[in-house]
C-alpha positions in Angstrom: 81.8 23.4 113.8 82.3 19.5 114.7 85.4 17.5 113.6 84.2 14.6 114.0 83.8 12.0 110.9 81.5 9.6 113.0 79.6 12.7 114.0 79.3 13.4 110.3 78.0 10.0 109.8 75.9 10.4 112.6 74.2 13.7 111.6 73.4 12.3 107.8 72.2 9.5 109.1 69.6 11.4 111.5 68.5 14.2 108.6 68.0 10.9 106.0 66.0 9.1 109.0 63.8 12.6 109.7 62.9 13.3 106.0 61.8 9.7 106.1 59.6 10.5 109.1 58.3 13.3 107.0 57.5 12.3 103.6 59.1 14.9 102.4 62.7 16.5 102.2 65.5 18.0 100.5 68.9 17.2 101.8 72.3 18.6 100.4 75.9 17.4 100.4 78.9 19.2 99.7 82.4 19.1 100.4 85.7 21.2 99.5 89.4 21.2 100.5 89.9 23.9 102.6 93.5 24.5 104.6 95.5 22.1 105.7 94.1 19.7 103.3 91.3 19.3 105.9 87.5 18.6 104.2 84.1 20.9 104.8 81.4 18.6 104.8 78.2 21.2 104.8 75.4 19.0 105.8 71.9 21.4 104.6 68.4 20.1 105.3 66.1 22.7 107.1 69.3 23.6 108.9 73.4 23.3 108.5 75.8 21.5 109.8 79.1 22.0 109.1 81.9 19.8 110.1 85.8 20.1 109.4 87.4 16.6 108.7 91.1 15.7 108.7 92.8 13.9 106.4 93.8 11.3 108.4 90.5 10.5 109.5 89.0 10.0 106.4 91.7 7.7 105.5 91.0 5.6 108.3 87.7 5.1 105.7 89.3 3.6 102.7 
């Protein structure tokens, strides 16, 4: 697991660019609260990626 929000960025960035390439894709999302008040953000498109996000950085965001 990454914990990394730029890497995050990064890795949607590159699935959304490769299903492009493709023609064809399906590309999930999702994101819950887990301890510490850190985020999941599970990245699925052919394979996962999961990275854990702190609060703090995705403040930086807003």
């Amino acid at each position: 697991m990454k914990n990394n929000i730029e890497e995050a960025f990064q890795k949607v960035e590159a699935e959304v660019l490769e299903g492009l390439k493709h023609g064809h894709y399906k590309c999930t999302i999702t994101c819950e609260t887990i301890k510490g008040n850190k985020r999941q953000l599970l990245i699925q498109s052919g394979k996962s990626y999961s990275f854990i996000l702190k609060e703090e950085d995705i403040n930086r965001y807003n």
